[in-house]
C-alpha positions in Angstrom: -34.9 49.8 29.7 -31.1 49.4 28.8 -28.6 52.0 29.3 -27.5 53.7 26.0 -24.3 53.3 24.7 -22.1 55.7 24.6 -20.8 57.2 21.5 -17.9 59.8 21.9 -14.1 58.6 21.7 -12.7 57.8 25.1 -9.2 58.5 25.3 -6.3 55.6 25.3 -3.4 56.1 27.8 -0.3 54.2 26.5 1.8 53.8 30.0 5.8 54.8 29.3 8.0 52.3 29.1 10.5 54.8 30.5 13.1 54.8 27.5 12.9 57.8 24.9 13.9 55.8 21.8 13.1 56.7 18.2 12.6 53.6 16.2 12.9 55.1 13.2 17.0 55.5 13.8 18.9 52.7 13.2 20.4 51.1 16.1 24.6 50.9 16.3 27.0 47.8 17.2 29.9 49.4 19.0 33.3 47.4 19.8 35.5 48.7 22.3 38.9 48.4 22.8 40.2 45.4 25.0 43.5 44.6 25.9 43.4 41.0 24.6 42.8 41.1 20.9 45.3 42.1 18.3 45.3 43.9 15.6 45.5 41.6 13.3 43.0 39.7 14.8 40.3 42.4 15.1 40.7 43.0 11.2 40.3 39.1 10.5 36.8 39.4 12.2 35.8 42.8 10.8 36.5 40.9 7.3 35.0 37.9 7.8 31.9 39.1 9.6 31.0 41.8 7.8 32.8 41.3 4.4 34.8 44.8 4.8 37.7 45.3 2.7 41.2 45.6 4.5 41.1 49.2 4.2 38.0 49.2 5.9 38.4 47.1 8.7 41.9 48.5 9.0 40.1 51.9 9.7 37.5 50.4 12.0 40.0 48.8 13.7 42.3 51.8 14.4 39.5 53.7 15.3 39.0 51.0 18.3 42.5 50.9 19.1 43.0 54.9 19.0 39.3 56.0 19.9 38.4 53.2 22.7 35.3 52.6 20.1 33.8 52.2 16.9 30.7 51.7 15.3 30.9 48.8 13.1 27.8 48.4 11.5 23.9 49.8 12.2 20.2 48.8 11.1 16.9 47.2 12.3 17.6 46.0 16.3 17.1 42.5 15.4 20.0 42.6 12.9 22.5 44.9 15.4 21.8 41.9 18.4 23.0 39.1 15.5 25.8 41.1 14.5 26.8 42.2 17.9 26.2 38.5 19.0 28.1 37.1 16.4 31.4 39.7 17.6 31.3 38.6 20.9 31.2 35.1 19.8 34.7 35.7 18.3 35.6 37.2 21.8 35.1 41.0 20.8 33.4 43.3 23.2 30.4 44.4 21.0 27.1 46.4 22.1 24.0 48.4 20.7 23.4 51.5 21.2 20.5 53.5 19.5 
């Protein structure tokens, strides 16, 4: 004769991965200051990149300069690696932070 089957719910352990992170928040591209980049230079890329206006990027870039960082854009993680990517590509120091 077979065994019966069982028929109650047995429960599903989900091991941690270790990191609390909600996904639901956006992550964050940070740049930090550097002592290599002007100004000038940091604004160019905050316009071209990101199509800020020069009173925006000016801001952002102030905010680097004066602050040691600034969040310069946020959204799904896929889109924050391009973007942060695409900074250090024109020799920013960019990461992500959630």
């Amino acid at each position: 004769m077979d065994a019966p089957l069982l028929t109650h719910p047995t429960p599903v352990i989900v091991p941690g991965t270790g990191e609390d992170l909600d996904i639901d928040r956006p992550w964050q591209v940070v740049v930090w200051n550097d002592p290599v980049n002007t100004m000038t230079y940091v604004v160019y890329v905050f316009r071209k990149l990101f199509g800020y206006d020069e009173t925006k990027a000016t801001e952002l870039m102030l905010q680097v300069h004066h602050e040691g960082r600034a969040i310069v854009s946020d959204g799904p993680r896929e889109q924050a690696e391009i973007d942060c990517f695409r900074l250090q590509g024109h020799g920013l120091w960019a990461t992500i932070e959630q």
